[in-house]
C-alpha positions as CSV (number, residue, x, y, z in Angstrom):
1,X,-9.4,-80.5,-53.2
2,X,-12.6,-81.8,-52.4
3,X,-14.4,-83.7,-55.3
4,X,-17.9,-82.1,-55.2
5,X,-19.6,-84.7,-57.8
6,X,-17.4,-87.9,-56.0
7,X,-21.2,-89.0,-55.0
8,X,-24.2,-90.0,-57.5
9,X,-27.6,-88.4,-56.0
10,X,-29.5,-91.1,-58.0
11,X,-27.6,-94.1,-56.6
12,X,-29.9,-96.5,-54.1
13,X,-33.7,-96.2,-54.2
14,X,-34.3,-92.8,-54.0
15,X,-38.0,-93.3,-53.9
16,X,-37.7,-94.9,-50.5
17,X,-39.0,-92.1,-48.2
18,X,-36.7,-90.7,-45.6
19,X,-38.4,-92.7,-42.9
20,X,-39.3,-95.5,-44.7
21,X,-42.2,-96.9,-46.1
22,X,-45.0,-97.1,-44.0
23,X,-45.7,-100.7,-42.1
24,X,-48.9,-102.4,-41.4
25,X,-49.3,-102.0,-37.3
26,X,-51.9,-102.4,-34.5
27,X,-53.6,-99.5,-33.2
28,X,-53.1,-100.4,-29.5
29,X,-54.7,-98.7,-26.4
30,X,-51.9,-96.7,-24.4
31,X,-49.1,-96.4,-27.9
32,X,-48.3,-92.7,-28.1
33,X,-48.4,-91.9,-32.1
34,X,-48.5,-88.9,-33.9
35,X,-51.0,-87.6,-36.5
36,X,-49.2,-85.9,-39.3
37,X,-50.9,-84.1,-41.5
38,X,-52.5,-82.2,-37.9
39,X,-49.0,-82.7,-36.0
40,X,-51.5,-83.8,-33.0
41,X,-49.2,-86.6,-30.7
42,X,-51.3,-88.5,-28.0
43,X,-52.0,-91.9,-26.6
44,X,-54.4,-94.1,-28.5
45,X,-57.2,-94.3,-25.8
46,X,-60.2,-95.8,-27.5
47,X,-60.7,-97.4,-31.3
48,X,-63.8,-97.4,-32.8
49,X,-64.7,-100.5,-34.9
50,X,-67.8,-99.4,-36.5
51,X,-66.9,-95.9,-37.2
52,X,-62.9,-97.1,-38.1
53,X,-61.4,-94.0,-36.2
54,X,-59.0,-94.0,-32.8
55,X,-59.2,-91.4,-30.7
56,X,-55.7,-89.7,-29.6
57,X,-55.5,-87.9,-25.7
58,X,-52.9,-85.5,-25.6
59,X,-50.5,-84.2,-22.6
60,X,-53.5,-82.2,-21.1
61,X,-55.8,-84.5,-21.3
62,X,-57.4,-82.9,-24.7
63,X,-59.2,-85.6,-27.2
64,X,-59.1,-85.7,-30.5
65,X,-60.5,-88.4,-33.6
66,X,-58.4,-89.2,-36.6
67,X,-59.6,-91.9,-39.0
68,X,-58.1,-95.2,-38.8
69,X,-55.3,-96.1,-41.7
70,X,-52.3,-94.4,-42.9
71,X,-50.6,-90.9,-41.5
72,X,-49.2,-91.7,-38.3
73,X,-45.6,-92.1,-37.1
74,X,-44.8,-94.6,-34.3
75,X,-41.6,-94.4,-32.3
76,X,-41.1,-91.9,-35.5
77,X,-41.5,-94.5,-38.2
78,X,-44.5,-94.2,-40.5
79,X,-47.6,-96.6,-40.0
80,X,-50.8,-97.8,-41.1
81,X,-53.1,-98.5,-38.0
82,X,-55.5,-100.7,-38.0
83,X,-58.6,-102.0,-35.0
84,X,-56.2,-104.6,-33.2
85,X,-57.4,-108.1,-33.7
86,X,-60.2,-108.9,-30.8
87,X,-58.3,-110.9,-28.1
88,X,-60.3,-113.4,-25.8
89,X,-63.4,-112.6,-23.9
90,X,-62.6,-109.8,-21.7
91,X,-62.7,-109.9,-17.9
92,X,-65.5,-108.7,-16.8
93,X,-66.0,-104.7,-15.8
94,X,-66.8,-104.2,-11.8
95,X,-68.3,-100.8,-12.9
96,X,-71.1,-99.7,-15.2
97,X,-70.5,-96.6,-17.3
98,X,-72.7,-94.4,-15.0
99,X,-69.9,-95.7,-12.1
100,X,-72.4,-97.7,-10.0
101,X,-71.2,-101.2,-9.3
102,X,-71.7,-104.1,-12.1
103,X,-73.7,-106.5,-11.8
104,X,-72.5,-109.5,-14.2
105,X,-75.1,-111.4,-15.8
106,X,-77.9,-109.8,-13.8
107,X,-80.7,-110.6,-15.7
108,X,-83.0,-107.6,-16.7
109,X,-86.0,-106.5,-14.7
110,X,-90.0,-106.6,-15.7
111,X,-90.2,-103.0,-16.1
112,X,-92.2,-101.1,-13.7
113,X,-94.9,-98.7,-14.2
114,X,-93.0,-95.7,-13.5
115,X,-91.2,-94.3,-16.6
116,X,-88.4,-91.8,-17.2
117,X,-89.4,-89.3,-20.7
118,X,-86.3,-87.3,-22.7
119,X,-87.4,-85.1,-25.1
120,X,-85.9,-87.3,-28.2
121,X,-84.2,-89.4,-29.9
122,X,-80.3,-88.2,-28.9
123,X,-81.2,-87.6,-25.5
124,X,-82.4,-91.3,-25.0
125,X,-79.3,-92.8,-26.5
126,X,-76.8,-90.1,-24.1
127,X,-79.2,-92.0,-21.1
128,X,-78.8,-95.2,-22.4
129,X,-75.0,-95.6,-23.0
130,X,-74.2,-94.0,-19.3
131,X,-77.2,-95.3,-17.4
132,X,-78.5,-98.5,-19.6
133,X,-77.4,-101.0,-17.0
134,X,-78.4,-99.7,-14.7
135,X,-81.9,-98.9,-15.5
136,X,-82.1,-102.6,-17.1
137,X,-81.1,-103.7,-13.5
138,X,-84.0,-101.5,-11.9
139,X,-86.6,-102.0,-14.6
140,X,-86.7,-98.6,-15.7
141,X,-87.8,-97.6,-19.1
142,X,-86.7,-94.9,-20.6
143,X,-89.6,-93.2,-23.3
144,X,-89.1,-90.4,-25.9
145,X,-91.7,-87.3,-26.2
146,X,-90.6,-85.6,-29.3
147,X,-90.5,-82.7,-27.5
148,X,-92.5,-81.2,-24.6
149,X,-95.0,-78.4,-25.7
150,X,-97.9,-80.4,-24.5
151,X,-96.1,-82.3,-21.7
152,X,-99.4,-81.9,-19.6
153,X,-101.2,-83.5,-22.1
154,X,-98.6,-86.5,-22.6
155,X,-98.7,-86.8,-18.4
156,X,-102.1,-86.7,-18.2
157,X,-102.9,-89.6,-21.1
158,X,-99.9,-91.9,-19.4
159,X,-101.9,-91.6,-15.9
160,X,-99.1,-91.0,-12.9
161,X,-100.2,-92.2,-9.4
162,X,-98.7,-94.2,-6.7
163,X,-96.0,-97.0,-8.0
164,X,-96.4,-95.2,-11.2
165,X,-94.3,-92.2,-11.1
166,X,-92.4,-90.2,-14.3
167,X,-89.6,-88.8,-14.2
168,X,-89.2,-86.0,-17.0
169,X,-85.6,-84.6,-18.7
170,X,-85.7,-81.6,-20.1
171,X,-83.2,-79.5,-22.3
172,X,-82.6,-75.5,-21.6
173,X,-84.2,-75.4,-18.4
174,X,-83.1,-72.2,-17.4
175,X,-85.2,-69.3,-16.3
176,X,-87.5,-67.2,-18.2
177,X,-86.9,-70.6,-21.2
178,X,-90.7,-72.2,-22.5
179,X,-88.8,-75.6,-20.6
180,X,-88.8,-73.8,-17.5
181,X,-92.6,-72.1,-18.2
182,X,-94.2,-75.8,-18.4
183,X,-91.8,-77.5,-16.1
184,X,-93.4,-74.4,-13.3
185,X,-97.0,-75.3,-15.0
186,X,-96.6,-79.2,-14.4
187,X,-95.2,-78.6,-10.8
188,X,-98.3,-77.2,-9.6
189,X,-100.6,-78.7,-11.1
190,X,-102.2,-81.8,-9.6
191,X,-99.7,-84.4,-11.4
192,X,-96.9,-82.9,-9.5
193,X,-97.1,-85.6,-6.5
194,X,-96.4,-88.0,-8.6
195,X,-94.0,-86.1,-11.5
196,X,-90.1,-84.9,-11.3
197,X,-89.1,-82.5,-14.5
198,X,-85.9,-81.6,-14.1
199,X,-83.7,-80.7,-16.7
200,X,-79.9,-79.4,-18.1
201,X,-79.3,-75.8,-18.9
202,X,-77.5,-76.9,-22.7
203,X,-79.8,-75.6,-25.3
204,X,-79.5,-79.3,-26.7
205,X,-78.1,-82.7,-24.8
206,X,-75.2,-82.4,-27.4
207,X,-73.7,-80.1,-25.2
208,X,-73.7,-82.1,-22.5
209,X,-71.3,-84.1,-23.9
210,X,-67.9,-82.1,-22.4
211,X,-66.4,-80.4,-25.5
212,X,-62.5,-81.2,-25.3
213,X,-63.5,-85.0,-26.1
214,X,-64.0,-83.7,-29.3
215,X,-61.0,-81.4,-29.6
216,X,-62.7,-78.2,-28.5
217,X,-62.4,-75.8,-25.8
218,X,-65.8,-75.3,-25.7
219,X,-69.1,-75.8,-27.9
220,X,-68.9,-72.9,-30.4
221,X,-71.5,-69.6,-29.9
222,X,-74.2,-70.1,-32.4
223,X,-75.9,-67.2,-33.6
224,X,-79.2,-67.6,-33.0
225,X,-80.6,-67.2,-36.8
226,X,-78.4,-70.9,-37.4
227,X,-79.6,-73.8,-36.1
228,X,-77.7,-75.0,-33.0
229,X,-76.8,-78.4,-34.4
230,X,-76.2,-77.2,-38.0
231,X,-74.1,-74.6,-36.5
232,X,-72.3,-76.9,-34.2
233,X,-71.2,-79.1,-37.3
234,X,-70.5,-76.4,-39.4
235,X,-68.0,-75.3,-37.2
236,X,-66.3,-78.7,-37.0
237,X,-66.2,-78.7,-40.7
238,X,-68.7,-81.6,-40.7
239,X,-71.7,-82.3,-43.1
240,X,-74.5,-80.0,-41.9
241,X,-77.1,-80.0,-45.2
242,X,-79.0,-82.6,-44.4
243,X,-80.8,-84.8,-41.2
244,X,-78.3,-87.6,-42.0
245,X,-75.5,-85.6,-42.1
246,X,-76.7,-84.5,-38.5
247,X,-77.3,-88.4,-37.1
248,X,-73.9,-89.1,-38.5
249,X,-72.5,-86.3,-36.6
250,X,-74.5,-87.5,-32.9
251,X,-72.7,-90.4,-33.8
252,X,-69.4,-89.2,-34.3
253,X,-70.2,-87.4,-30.6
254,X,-71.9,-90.2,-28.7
255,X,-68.7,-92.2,-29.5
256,X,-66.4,-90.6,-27.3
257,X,-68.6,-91.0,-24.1
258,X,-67.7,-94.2,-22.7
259,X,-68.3,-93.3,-19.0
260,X,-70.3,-90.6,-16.6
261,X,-66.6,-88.9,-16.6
262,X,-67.4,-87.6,-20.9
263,X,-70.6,-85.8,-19.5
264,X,-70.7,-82.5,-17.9
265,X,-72.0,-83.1,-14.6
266,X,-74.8,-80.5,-15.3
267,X,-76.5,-83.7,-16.7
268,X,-75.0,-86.5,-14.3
269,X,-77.1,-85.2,-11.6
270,X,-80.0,-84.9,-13.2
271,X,-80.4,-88.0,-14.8
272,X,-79.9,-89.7,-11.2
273,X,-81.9,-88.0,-9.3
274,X,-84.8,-88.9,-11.9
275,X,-84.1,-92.7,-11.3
276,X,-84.1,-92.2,-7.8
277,X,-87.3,-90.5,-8.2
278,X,-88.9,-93.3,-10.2
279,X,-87.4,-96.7,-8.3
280,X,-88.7,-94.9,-4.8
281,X,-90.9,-97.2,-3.1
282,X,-94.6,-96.3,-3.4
283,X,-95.3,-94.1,-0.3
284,X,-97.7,-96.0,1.9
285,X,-101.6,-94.6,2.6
């Protein structure tokens, strides 16, 4: 007869977990882990430092952010992941972020005359992390309008002419929008030899950031009585209340772009043909 009580169920350390305790272990690019508490398993494909968070990519290629620490299982063993330690100086890239060749150690360029205007603050950062070396290369500056209700005005008081062009990128230009009412108003009027507006058809450059590297299948439908933004983090379960709790959150999203391939391409040709409209050579006579 089998002895039913022949083992004690409090002998050993039964406050060991089943997979062990969890062990202190480098978050490195390429490890597949899993995320428990949100059963999400992907390859590590980018740590941020400053924001302490890795970002996972799945089988299909969907991204997702988890906080860096404790929570994850590698080769199903619990860990605590942490920034890897910085190694030496990297080699250096042979392609910029907006995929044009690198130029190592070019030095930056007097800026020319001609200027390229965003509507604010997010949209020059966006420019800036997938274009910057570029436009440092050609000596393009990039200048913020705080929107673009009096764009004629703000043209006008900058002075366009030859070897002084502007380049203009605008949000929601689609037709029957105000952005595409002044865009037609600036294009024929007398500034328009020496003006390009062209612009994205996202009711804000957040959107143009492409949605799965954030986890979603698409940016959520707003209603219309919500403020986009608000809206946007609301439905990601972020901080919404205040304006810091939206910079955090253009943080959180300008993160994951790392390259021209994190941007919808609605943008991408935008934003070059503007800086090939503003590094043209003056037109002779």
């Amino acid at each position: 007869m089998t002895n039913r009580y022949s083992s004690d169920v409090l002998a050993g350390d039964w406050r060991v977990p089943q997979r062990g305790r969890a062990t202190e272990a480098p978050a490195e690019l390429g490890a597949v882990v899993e995320e428990v508490t949100a059963d999400w398993v992907g390859a590590i494909v980018a740590v941020d430092r400053d924001l302490h968070t890795l970002t996972l990519e799945d089988r299909r290629g969907r991204r997702r952010t988890f906080p860096l620490g404790p929570g994850f299982l590698l080769e199903g063993k619990p860990v605590i992941l942490s920034a890897p330690l910085r190694a030496g100086a990297p080699a250096e890239p042979t392609r910029t972020a907006s995929g044009s060749v690198a130029v190592p150690d070019a030095p930056a360029r007097v800026a020319r005359a001609s200027r390229i205007f965003v509507e604010g603050r997010h949209d020059a950062e966006l420019v800036e992390r997938v274009w910057g070396d570029d436009l440092r290369v050609e000596g393009v500056v990039v200048e913020l309008l705080e929107g673009v209700d009096d764009l004629e005005a703000q043209l006008r008081a900058f002075g366009p002419g030859p070897g002084r062009r502007v380049g203009v990128l605008v949000d929601h230009l689609v037709r029957g929008s105000k952005e595409s009412r002044i865009a037609a108003a600036v294009a024929a009027s007398p500034l328009a030899r020496h003006v390009l507006v062209v612009g994205h058809p996202f009711i804000d450059i957040w959107a143009a950031v492409k949605p799965d590297r954030l986890g979603l299948r698409s940016w959520p439908d707003v209603p219309r009585t919500i403020e986009w933004k608000k809206g946007v983090c609301a439905h990601l379960g972020w901080p919404h209340e205040t304006q810091a709790d939206t910079a955090r959150a253009w943080k959180q999203i300008l993160s994951q772009v790392r390259s021209y391939d994190d941007c919808e391409p609605a943008l991408l040709g935008r934003v070059e043909e503007l800086i090939d409209f503003v590094t043209a050579e003056p037109e002779v006579g």
